[in-house]
C-alpha positions as CSV (number, residue, x, y, z in Angstrom):
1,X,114.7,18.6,42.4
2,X,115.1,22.4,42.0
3,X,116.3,24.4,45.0
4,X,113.7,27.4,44.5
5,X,110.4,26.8,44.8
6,X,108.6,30.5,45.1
7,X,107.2,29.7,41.7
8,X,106.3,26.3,42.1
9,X,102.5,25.0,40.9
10,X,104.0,21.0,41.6
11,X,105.9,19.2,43.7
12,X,106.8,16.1,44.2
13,X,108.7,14.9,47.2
14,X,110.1,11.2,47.9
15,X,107.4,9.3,46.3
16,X,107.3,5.6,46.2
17,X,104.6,3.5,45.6
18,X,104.6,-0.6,46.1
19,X,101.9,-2.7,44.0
20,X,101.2,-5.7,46.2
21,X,101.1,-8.5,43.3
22,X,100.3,-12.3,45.3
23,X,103.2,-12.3,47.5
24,X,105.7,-10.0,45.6
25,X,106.0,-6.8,46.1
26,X,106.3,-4.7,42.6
27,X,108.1,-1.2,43.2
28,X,106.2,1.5,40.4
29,X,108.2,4.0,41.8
30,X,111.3,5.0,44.1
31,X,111.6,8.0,45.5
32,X,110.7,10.3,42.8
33,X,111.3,14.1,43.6
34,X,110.5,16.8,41.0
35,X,109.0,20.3,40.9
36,X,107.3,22.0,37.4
37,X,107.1,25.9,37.9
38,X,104.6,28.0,36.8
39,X,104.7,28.9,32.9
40,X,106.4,25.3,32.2
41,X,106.3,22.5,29.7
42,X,108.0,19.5,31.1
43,X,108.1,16.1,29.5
44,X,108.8,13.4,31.5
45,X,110.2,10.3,29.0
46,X,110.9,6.5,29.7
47,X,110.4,2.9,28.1
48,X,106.8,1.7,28.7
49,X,107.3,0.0,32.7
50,X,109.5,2.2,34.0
51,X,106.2,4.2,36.0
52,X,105.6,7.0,34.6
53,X,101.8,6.7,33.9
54,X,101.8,5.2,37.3
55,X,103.6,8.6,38.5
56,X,101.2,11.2,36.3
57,X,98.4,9.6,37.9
58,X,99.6,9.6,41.5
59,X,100.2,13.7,40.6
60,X,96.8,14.1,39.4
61,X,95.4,12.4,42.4
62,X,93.9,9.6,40.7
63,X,95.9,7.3,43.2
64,X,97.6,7.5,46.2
65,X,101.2,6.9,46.6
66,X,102.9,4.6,49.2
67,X,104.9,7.1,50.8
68,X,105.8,10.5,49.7
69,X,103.7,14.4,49.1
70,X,101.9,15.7,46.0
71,X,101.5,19.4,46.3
72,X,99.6,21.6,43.9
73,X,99.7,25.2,43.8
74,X,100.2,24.9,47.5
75,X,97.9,22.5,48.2
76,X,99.0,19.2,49.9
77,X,97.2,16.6,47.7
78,X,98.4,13.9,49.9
79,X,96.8,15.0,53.0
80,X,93.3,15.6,51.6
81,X,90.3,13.1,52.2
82,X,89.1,12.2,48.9
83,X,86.1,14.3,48.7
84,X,88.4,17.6,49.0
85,X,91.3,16.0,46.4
86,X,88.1,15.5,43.8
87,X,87.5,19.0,44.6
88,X,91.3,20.2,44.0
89,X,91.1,18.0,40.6
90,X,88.4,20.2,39.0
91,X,89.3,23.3,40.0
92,X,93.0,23.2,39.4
93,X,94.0,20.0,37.3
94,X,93.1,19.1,33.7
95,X,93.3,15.7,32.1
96,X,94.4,14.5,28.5
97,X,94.3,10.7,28.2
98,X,95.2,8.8,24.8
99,X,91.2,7.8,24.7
100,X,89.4,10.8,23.9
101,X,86.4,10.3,26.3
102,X,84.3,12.6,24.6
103,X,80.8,12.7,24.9
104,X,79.1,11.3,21.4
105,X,75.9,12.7,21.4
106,X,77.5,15.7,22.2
107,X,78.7,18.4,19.7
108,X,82.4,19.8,20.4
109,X,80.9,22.9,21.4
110,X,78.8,20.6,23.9
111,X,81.5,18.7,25.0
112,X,83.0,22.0,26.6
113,X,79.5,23.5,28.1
114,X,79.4,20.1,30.2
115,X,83.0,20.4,31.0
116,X,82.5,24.2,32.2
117,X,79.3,22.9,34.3
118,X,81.4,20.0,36.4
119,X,84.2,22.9,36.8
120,X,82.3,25.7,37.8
121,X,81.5,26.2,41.6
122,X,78.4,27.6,41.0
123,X,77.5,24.6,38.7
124,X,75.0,26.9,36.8
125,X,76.4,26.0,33.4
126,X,76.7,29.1,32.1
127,X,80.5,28.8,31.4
128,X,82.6,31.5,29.5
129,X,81.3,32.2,25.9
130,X,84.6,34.2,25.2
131,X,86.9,31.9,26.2
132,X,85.3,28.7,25.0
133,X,86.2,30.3,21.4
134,X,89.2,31.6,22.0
135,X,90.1,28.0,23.1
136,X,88.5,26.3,19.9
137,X,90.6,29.1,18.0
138,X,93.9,28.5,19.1
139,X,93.1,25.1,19.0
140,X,91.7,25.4,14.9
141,X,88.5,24.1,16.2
142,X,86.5,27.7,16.0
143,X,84.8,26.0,12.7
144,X,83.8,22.4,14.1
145,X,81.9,23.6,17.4
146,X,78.6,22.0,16.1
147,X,80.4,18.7,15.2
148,X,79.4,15.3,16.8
149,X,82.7,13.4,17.6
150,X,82.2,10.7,15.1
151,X,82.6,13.7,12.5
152,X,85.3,14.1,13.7
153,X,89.2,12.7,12.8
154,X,90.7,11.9,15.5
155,X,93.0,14.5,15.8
156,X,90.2,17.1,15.7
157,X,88.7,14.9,18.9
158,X,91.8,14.8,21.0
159,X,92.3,18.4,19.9
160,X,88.2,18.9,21.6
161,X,90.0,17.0,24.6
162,X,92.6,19.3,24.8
163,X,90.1,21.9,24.8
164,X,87.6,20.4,27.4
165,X,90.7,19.7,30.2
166,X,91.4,23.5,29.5
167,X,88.7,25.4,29.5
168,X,88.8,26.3,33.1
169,X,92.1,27.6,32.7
170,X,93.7,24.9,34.9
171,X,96.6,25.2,37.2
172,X,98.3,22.5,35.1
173,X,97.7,20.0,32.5
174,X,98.6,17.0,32.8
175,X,98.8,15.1,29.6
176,X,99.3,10.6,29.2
177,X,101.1,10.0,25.7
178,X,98.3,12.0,24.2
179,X,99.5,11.3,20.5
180,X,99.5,7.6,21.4
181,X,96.0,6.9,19.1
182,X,97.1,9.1,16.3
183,X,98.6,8.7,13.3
184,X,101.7,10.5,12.6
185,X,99.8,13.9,11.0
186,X,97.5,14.1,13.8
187,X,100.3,14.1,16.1
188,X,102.5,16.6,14.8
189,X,99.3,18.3,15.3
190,X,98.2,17.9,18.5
191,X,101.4,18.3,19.6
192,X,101.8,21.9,17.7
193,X,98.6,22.8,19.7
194,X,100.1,21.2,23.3
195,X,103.2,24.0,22.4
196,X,100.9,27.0,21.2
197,X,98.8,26.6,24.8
198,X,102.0,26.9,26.7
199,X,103.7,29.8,24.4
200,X,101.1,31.5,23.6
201,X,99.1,31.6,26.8
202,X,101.2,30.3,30.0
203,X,99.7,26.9,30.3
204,X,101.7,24.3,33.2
205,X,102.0,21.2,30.9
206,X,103.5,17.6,32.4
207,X,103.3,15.2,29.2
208,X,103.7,11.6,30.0
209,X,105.8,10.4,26.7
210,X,107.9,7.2,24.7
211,X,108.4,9.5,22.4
212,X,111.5,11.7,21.9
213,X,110.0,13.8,19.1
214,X,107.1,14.9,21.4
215,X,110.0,15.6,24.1
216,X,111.0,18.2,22.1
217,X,108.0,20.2,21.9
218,X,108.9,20.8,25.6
219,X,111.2,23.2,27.7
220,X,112.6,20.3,30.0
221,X,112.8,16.7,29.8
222,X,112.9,14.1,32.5
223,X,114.0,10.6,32.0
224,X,112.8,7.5,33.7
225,X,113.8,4.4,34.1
226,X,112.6,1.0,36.8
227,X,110.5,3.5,38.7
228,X,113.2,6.5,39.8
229,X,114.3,9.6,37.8
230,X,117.4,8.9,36.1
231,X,118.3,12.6,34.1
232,X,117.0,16.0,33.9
233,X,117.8,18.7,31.8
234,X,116.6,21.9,29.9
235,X,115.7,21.2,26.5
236,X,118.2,23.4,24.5
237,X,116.9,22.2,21.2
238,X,113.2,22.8,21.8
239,X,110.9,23.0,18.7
240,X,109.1,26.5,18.9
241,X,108.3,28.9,16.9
């Protein structure tokens, strides 16, 4: 766990959390203790069991850990009735599952417009012309706005995904082996977009990840195993520009 955390927009402090299965009790995690500053791209890696889905949800506040504190962007998520944690998720967190979750009547373009009209207080659905294209650009996407998802590969719908968790300019990102429906084009591309967001304009990423090739595309790595942090370190042989 770093020392400094003036530029902090996670942390993650002793966090266990015990699955009560019949009379066993399964340990997800043990005492996981992280931060991700602001600006980052952190990749947290480990076999499939060892809890890391288990942890990304806990830190998007999708459950609620045994023991332990989840704060965001100074926010104590574990403190918060549910009704104010909903409210933290859709201002500050964005989601990118494997499933795409997209909306199939809806165009790409759509897609977004609902998106800005669950984020935006005001919830008059107005959204952000401007930014919903520069988004779609910098995701290549600018010429598929009026695109159903089914006419869509699914690359291009993750991509809309991608798109949809950030178009409210979240405090962080937090991404579950988002390659893991794609084929291995579609990754490499998706994954070139995950890097572009976070070089290009300062987007927090966490990405849940098997894969050491998608580890790369980030700035630090953390490794897993049985449910506690085994290794960290700064990825010295990130793939960039």
């Amino acid at each position: 766990m770093r020392s400094d955390s003036k530029n902090s927009i996670l942390e993650a402090a002793d966090l266990d959390m015990v699955y009560r299965v019949g009379k066993v009790d399964v340990h997800a995690l043990r005492g996981v203790s992280f931060q991700v500053e602001s600006g980052e791209y952190v990749a947290i890696m480990g076999p499939s069991g060892c809890g890391k889905s288990t942890l990304l949800h806990i830190l998007g506040g999708l459950l609620t850990p045994t023991s332990g504190r989840i704060t965001i962007d100074g926010e104590d998520l574990t403190a918060m009735s549910d009704a104010r944690r909903t409210d933290l998720r859709r201002r500050k967190i964005g989601f990118v599952f494997q499933r795409f979750n997209l909306f199939p009547t809806l165009t790409a373009e759509g897609n977004l417009k609902l998106a800005e009209r669950i984020y935006s207080k005001q919830g008059n659905g107005g959204g952000n012309a401007e930014l919903r294209n520069q988004v779609l650009s910098l995701l290549k996407l600018d010429n598929k706005m009026h695109h159903k998802p089914l006419e869509l590969s699914g690359g291009e719908q993750q991509r809309v995904a991608i798109a949809r968790a950030v178009i409210n300019r979240p405090a962080i990102l937090l991404a579950d082996e988002p390659t893991g429906n794609l084929d291995s084009e579609s990754s490499q591309i998706v994954l070139d977009m995950l890097r572009d967001l976070n070089l290009e304009v300062g987007q927090t990423i966490v990405m849940i990840t098997h894969n050491p090739e998608a580890a790369q595309r980030a700035g630090r790595i953390i490794q897993m195993k049985d449910g506690s942090i085994v290794g960290a370190s700064v990825n010295a042989g990130r793939i960039g520009r």
